[in-house]
N, CA, C and O atoms as a Tinker XYZ file with bonds, in Angstrom:
   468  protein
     1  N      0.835000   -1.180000    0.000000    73     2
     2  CA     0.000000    0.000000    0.000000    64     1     3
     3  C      0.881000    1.245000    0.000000    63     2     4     5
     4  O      2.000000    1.259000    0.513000    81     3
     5  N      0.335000    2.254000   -0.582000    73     3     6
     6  CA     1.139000    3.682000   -0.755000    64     5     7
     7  C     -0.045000    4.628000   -0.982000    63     6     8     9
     8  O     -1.085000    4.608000   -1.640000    81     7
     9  N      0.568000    5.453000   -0.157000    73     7    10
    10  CA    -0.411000    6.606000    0.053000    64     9    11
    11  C     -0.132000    7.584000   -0.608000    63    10    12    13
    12  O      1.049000    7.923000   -0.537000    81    11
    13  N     -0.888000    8.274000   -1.338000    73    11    14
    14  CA    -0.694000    9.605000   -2.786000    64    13    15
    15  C     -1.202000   10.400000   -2.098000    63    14    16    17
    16  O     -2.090000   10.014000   -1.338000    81    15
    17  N     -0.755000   12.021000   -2.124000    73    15    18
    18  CA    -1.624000   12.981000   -1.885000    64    17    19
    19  C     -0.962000   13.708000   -3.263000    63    18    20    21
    20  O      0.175000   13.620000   -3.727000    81    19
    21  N     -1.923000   14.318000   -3.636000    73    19    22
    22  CA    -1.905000   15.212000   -4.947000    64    21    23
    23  C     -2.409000   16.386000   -4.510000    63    22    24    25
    24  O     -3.458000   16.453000   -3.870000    81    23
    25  N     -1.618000   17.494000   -4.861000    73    23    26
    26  CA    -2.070000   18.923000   -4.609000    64    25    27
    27  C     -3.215000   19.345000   -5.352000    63    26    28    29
    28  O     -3.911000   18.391000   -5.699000    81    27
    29  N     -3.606000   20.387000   -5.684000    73    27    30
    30  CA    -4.685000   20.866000   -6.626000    64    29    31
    31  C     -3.350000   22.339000   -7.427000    63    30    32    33
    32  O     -3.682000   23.521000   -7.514000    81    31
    33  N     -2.123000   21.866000   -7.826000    73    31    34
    34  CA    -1.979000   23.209000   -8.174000    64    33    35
    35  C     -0.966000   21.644000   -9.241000    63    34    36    37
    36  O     -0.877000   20.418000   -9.306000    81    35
    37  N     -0.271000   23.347000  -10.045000    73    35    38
    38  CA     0.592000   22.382000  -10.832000    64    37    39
    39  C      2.543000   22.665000  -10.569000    63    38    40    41
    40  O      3.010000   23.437000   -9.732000    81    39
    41  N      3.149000   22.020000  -11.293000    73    39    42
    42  CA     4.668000   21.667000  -10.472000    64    41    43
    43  C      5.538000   23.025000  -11.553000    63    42    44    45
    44  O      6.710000   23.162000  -11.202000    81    43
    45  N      5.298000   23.558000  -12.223000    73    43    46
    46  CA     5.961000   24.516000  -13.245000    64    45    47
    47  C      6.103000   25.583000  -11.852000    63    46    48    49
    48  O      5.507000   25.653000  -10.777000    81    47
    49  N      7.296000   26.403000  -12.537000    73    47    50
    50  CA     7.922000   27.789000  -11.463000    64    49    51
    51  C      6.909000   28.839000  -11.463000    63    50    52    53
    52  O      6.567000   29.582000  -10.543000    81    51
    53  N      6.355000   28.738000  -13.059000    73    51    54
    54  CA     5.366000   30.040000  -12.445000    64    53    55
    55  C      4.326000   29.829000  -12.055000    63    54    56    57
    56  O      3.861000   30.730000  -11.356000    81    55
    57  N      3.617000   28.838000  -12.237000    73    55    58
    58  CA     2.134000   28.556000  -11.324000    64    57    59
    59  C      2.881000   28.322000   -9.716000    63    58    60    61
    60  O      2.127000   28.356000   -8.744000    81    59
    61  N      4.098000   28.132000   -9.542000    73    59    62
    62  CA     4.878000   28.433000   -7.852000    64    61    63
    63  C      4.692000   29.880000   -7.198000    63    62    64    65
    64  O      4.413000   30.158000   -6.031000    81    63
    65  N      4.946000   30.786000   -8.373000    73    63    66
    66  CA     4.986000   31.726000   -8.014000    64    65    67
    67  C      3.796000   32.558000   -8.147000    63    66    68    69
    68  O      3.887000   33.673000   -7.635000    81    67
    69  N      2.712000   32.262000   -8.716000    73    67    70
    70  CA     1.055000   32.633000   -8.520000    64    69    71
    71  C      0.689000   31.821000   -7.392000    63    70    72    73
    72  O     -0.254000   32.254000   -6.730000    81    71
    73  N      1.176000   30.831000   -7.051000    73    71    74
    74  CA     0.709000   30.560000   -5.658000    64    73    75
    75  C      0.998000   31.090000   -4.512000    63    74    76    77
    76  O      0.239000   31.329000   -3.573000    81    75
    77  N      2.404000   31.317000   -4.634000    73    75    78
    78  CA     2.716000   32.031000   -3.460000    64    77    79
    79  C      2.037000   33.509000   -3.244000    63    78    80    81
    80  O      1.757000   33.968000   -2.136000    81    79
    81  N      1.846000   34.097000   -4.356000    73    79    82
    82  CA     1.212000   35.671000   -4.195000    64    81    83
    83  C      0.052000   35.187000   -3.506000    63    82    84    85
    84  O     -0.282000   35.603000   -2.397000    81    83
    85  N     -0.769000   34.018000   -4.371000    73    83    86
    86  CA    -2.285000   34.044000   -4.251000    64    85    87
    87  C     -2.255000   33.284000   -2.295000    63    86    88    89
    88  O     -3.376000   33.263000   -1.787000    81    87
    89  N     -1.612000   32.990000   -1.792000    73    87    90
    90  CA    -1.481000   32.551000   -0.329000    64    89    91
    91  C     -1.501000   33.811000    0.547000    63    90    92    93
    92  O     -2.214000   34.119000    1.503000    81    91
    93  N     -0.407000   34.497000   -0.131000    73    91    94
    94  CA     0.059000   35.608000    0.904000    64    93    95
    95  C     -1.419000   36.801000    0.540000    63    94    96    97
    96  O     -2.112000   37.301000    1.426000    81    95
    97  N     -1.563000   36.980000   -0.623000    73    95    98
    98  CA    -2.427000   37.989000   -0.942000    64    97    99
    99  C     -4.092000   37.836000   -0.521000    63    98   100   101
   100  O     -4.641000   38.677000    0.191000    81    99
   101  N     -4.687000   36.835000   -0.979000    73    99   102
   102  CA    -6.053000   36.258000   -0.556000    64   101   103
   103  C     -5.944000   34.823000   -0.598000    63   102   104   105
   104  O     -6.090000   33.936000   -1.440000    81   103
   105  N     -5.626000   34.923000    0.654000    73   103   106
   106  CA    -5.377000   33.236000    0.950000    64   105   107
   107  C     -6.698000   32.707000    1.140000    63   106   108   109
   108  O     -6.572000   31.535000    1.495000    81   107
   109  N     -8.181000   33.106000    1.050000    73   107   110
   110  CA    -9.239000   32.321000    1.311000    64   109   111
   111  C     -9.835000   32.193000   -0.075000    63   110   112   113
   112  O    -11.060000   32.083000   -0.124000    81   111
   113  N     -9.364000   32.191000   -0.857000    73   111   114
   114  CA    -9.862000   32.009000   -1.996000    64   113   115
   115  C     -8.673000   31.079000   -2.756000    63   114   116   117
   116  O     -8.778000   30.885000   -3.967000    81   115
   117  N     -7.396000   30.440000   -1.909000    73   115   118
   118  CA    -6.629000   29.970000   -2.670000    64   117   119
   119  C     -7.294000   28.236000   -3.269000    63   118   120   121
   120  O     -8.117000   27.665000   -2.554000    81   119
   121  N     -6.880000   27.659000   -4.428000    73   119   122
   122  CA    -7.472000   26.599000   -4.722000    64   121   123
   123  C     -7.184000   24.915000   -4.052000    63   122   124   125
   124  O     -7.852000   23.883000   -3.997000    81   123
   125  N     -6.098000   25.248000   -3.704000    73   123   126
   126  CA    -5.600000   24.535000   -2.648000    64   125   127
   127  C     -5.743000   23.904000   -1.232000    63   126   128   129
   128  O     -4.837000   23.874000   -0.399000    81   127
   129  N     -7.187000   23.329000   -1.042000    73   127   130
   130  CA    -6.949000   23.438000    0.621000    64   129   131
   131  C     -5.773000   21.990000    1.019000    63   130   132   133
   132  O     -5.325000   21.938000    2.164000    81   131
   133  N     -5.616000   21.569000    0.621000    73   131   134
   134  CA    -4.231000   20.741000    0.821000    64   133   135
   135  C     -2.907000   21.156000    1.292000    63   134   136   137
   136  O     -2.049000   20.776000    2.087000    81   135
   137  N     -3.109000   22.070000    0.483000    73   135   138
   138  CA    -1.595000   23.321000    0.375000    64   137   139
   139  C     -2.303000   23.926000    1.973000    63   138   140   141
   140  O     -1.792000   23.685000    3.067000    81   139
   141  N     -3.136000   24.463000    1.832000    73   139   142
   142  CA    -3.236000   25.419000    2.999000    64   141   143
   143  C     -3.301000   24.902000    4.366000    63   142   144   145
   144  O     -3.196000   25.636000    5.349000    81   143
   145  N     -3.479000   23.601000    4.430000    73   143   146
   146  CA    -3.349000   22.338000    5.876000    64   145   147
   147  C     -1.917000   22.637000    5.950000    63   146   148   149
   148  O     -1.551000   23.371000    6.868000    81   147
   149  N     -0.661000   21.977000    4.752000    73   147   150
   150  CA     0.047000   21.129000    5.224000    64   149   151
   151  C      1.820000   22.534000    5.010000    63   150   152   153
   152  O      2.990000   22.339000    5.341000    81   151
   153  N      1.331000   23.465000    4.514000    73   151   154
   154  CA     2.227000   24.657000    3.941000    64   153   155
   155  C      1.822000   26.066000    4.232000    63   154   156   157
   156  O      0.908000   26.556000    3.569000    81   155
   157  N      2.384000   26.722000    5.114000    73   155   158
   158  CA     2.672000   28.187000    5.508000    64   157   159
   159  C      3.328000   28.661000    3.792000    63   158   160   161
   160  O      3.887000   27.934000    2.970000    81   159
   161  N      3.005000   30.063000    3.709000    73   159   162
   162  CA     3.070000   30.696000    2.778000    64   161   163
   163  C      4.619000   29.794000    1.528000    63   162   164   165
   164  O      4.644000   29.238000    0.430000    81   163
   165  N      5.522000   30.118000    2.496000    73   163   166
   166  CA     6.963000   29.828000    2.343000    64   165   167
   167  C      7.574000   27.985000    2.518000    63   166   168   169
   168  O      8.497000   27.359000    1.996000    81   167
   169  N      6.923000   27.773000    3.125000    73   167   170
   170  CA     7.607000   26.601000    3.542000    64   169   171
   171  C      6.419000   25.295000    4.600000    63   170   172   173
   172  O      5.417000   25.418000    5.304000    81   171
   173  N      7.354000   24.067000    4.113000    73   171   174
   174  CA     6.127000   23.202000    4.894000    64   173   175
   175  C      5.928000   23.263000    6.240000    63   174   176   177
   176  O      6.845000   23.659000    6.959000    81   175
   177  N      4.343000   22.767000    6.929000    73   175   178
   178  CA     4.726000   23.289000    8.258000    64   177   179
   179  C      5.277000   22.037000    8.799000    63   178   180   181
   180  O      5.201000   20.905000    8.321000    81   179
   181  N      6.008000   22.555000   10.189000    73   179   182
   182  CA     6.717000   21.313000   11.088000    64   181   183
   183  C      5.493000   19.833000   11.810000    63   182   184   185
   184  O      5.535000   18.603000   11.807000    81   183
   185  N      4.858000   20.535000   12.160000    73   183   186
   186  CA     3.908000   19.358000   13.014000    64   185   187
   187  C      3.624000   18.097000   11.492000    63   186   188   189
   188  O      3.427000   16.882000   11.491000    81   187
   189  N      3.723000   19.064000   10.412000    73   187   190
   190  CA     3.154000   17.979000    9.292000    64   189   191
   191  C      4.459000   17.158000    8.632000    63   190   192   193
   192  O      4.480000   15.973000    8.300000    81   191
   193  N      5.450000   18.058000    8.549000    73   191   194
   194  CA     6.641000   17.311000    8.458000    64   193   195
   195  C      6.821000   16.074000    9.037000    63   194   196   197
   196  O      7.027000   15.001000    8.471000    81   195
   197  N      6.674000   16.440000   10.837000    73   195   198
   198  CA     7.006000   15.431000   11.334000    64   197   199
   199  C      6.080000   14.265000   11.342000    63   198   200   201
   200  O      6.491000   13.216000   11.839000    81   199
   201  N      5.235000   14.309000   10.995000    73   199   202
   202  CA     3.521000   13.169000   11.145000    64   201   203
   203  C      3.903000   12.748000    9.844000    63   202   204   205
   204  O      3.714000   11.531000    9.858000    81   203
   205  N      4.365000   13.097000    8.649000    73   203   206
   206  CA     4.290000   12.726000    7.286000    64   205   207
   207  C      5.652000   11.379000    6.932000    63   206   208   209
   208  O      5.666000   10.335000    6.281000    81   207
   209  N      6.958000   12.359000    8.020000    73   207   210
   210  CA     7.967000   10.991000    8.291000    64   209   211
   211  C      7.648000    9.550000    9.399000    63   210   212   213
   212  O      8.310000    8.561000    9.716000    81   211
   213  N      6.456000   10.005000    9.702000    73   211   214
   214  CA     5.864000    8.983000   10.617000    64   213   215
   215  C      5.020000    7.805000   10.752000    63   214   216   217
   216  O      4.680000    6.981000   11.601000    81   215
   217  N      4.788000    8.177000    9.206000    73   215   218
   218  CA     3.516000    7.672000    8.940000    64   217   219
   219  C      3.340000    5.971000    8.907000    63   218   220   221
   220  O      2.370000    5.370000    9.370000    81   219
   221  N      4.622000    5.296000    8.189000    73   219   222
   222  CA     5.155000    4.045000    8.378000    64   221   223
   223  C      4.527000    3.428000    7.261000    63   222   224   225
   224  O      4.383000    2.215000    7.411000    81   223
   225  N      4.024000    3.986000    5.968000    73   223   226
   226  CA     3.820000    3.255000    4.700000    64   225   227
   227  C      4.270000    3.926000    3.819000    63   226   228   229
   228  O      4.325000    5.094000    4.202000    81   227
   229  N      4.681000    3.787000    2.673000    73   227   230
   230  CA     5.414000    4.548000    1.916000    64   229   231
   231  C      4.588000    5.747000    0.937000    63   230   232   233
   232  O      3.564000    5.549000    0.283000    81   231
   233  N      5.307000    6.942000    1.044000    73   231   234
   234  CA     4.078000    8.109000    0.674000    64   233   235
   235  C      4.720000    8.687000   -1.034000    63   234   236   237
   236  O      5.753000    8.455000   -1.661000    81   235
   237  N      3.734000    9.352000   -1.248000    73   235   238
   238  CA     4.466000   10.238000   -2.184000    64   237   239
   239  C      3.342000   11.419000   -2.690000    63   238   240   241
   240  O      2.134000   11.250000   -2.857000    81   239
   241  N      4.082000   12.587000   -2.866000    73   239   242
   242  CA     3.683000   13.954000   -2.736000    64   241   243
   243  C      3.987000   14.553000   -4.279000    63   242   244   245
   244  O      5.039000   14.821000   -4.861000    81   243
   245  N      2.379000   14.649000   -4.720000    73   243   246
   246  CA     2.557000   14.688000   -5.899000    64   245   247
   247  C      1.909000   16.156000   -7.036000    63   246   248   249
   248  O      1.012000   15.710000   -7.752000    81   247
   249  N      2.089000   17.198000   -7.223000    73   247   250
   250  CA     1.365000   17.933000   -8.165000    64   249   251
   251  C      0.391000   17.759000   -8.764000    63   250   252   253
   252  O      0.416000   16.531000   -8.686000    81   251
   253  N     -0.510000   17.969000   -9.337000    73   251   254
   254  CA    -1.574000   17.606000   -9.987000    64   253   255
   255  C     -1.000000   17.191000  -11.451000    63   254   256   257
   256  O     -1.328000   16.147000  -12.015000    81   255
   257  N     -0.185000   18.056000  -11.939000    73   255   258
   258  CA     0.297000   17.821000  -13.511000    64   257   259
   259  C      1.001000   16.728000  -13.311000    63   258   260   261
   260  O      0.919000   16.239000  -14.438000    81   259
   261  N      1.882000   15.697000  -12.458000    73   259   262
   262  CA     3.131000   15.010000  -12.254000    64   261   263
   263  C      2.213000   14.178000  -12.194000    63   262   264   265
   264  O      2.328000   13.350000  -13.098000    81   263
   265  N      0.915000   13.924000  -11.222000    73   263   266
   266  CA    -0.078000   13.073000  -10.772000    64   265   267
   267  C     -0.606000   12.170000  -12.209000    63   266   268   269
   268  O     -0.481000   10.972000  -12.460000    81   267
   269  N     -1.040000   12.938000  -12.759000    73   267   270
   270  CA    -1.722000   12.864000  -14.065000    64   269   271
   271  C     -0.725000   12.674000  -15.336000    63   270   272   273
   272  O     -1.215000   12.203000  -16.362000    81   271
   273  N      0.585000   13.002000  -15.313000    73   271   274
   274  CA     1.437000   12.253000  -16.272000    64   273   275
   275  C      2.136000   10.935000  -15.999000    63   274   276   277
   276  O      2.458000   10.109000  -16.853000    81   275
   277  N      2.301000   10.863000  -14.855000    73   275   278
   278  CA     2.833000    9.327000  -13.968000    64   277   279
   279  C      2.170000    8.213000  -14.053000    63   278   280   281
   280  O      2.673000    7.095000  -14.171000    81   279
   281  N      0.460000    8.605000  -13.967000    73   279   282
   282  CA    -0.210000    7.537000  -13.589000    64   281   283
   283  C     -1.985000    7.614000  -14.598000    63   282   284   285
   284  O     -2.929000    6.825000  -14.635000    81   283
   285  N     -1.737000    8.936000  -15.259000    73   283   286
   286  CA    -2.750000    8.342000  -16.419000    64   285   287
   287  C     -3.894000    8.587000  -16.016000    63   286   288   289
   288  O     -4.826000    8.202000  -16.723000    81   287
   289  N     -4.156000    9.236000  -14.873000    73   287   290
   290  CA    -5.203000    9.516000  -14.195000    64   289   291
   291  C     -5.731000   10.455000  -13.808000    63   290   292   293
   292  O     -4.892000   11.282000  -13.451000    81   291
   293  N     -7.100000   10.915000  -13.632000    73   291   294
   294  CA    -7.394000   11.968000  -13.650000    64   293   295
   295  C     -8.714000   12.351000  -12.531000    63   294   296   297
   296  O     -9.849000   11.957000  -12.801000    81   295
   297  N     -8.430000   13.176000  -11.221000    73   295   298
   298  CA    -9.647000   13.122000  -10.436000    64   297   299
   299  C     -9.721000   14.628000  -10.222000    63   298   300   301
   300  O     -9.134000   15.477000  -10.893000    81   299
   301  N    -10.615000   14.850000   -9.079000    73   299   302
   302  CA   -11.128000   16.743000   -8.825000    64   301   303
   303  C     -9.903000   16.501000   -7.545000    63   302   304   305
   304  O     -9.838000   15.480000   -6.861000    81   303
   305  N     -8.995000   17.678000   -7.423000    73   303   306
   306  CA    -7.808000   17.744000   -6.726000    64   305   307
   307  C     -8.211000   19.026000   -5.570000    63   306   308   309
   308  O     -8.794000   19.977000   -6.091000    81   307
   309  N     -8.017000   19.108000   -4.438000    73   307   310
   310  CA    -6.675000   18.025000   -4.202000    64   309   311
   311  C     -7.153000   16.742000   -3.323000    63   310   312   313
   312  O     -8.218000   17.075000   -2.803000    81   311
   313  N     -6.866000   15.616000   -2.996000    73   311   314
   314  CA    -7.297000   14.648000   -2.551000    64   313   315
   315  C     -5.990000   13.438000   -2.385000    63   314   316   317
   316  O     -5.163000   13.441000   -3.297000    81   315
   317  N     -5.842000   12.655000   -1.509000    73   315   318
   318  CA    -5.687000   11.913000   -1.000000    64   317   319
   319  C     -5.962000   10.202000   -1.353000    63   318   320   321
   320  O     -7.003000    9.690000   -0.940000    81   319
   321  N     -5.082000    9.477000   -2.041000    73   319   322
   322  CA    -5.413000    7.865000   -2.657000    64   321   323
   323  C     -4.544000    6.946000   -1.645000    63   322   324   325
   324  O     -3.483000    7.187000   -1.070000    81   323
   325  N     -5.287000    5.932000   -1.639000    73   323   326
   326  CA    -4.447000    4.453000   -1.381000    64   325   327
   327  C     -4.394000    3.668000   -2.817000    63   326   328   329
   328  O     -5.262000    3.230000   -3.572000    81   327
   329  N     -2.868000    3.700000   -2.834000    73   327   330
   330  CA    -2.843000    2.784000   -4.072000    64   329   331
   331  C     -2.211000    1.431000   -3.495000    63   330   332   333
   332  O     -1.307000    1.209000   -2.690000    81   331
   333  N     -3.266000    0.431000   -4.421000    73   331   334
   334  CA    -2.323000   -1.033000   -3.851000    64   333   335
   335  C     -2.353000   -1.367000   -5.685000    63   334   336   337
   336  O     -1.492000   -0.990000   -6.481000    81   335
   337  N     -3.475000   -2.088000   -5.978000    73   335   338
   338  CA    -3.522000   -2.791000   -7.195000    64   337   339
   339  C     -3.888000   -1.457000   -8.222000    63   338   340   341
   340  O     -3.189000   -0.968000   -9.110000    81   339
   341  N     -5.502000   -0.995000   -7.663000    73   339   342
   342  CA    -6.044000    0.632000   -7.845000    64   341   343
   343  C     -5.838000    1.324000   -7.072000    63   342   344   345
   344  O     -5.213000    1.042000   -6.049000    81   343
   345  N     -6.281000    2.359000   -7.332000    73   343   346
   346  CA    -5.995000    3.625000   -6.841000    64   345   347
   347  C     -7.958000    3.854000   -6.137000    63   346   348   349
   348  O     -8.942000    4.074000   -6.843000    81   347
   349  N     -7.938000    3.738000   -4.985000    73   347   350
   350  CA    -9.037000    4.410000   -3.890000    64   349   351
   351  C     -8.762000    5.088000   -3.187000    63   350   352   353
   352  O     -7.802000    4.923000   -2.434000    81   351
   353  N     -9.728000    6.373000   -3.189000    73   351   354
   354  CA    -9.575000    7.517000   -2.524000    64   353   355
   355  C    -10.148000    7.558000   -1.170000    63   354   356   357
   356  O    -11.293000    7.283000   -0.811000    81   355
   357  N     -9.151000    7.946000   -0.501000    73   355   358
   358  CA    -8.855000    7.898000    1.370000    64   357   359
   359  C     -9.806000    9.601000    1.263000    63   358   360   361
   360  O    -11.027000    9.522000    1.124000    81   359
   361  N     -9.337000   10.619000    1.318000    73   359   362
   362  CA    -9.914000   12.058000    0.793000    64   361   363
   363  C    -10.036000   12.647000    0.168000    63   362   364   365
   364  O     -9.093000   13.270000   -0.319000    81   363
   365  N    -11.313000   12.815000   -0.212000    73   363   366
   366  CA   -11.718000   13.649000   -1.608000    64   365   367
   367  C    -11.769000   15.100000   -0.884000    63   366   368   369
   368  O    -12.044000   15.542000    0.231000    81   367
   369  N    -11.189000   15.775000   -2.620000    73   367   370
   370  CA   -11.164000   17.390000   -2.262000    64   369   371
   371  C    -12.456000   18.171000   -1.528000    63   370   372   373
   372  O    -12.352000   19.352000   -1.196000    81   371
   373  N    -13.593000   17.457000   -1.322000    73   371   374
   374  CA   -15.032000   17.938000   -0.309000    64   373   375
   375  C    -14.059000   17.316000    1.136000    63   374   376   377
   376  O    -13.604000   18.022000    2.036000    81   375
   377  N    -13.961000   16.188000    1.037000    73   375   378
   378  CA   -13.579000   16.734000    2.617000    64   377   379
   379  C    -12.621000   16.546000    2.772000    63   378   380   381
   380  O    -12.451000   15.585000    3.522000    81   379
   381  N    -11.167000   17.311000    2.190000    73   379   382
   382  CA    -9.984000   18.056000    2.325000    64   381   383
   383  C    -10.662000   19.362000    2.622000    63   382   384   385
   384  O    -10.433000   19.851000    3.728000    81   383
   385  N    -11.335000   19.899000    1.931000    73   383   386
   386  CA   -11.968000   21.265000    2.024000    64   385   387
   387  C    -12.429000   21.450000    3.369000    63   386   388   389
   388  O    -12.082000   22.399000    4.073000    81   387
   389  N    -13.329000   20.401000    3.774000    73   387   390
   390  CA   -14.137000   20.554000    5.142000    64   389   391
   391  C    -13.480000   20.612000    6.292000    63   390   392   393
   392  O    -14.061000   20.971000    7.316000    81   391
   393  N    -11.850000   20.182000    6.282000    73   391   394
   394  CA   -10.900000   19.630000    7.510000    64   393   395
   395  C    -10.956000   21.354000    8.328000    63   394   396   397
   396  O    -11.225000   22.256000    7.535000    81   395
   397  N    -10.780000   21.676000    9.434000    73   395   398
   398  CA   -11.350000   22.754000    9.989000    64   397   399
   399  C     -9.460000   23.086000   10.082000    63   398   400   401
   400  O     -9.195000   24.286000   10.148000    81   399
   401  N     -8.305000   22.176000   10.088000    73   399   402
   402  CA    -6.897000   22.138000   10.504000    64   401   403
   403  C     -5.985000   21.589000   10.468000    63   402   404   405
   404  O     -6.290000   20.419000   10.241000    81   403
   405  N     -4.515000   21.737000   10.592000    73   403   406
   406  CA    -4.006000   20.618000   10.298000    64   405   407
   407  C     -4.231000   19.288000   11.292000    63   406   408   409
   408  O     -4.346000   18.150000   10.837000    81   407
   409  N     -4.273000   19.596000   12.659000    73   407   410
   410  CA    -4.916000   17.951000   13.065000    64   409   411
   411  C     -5.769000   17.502000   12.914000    63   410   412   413
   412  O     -5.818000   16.460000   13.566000    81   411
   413  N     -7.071000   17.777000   12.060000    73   411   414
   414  CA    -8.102000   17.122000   11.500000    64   413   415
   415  C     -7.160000   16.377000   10.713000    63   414   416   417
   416  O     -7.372000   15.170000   10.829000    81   415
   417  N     -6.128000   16.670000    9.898000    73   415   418
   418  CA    -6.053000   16.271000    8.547000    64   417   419
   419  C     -5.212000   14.888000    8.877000    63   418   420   421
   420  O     -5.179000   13.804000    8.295000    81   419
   421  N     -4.550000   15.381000   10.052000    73   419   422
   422  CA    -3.464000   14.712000   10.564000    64   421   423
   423  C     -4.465000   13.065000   11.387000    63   422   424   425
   424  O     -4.045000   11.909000   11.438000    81   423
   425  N     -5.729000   13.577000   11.869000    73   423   426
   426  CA    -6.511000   12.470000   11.935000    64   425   427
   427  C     -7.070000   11.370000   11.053000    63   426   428   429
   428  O     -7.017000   10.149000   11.202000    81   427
   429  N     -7.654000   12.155000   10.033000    73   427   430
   430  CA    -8.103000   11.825000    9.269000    64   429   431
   431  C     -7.481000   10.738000    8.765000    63   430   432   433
   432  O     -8.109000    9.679000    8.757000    81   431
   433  N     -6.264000   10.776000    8.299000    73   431   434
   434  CA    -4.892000   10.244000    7.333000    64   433   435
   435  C     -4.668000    8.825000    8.010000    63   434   436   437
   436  O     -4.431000    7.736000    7.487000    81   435
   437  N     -4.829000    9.208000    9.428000    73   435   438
   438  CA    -4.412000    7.654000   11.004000    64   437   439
   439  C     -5.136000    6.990000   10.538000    63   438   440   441
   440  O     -4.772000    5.868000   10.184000    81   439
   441  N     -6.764000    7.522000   10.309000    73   439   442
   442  CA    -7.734000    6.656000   10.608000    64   441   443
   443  C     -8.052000    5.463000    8.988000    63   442   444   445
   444  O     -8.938000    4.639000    8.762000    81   443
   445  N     -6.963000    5.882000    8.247000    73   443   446
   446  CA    -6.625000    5.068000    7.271000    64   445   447
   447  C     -5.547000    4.502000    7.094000    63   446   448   449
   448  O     -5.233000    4.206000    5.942000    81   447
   449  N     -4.666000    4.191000    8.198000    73   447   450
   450  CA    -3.432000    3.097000    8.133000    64   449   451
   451  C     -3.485000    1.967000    8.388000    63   450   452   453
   452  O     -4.425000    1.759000    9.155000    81   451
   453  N     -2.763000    0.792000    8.051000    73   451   454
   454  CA    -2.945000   -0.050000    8.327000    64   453   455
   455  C     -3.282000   -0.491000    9.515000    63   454   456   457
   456  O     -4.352000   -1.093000    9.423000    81   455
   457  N     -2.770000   -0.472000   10.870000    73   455   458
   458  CA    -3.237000   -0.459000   12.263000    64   457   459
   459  C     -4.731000    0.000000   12.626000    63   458   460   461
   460  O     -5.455000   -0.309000   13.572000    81   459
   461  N     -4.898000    0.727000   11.687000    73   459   462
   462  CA    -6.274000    1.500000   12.304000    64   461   463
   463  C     -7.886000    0.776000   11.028000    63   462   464   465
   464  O     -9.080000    1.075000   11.023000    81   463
   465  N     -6.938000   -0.373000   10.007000    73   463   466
   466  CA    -8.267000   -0.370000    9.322000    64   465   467
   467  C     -8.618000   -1.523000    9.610000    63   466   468
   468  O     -9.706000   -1.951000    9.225000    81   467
């Protein structure tokens, strides 16, 4: 099992750098609520850092454009998969959206590991 999270933005420098304005400038309208759990304007945050090296199945952190050239696939972003054989979605971008924080998100994620299913 491997756990995907896919952003809702794409991996090119300048959609980097419309994100960063669009965070710092009107961050409630950014398209991202993925980005906005797990990343302060500048940089990732620590509590998620450390929960993300913790997690104990193997992860990978993926762009929406990288998502969709890697694997051929195509869903409403940003959201959250378990891939084993397919690809099933652990969180869909409705409730990435709904998470009130990062320890919702940080719950959420437990309550789909192996130990916990």
């Amino acid at each position: 099992m491997k756990l995907i999270f896919v952003y809702n933005t794409d991996s090119n420098p300048i959609s980097s750098l419309i994100d960063l304005g669009h965070k710092i400038l009107n961050p409630d309208t950014y398209d991202c609520s993925l980005c906005k759990l797990t990343h302060g304007p500048f940089t990732e945050i620590e509590a998620w850092k450390v929960f993300r090296k913790s997690i104990g199945v193997p992860v990978e952190f993926l762009h929406r454009d990288e998502f969709e050239k890697k694997y051929n696939q195509h869903f409403t972003y940003p959201l959250i998969l378990k891939k084993n054989n397919t690809f099933d979605v652990l969180l869909s971008k409705k409730e990435i959206d709904d998470l009130a924080d990062l320890d919702a998100l940080i719950a959420s994620v437990k309550q789909h590991l192996p130990a916990n299913e």
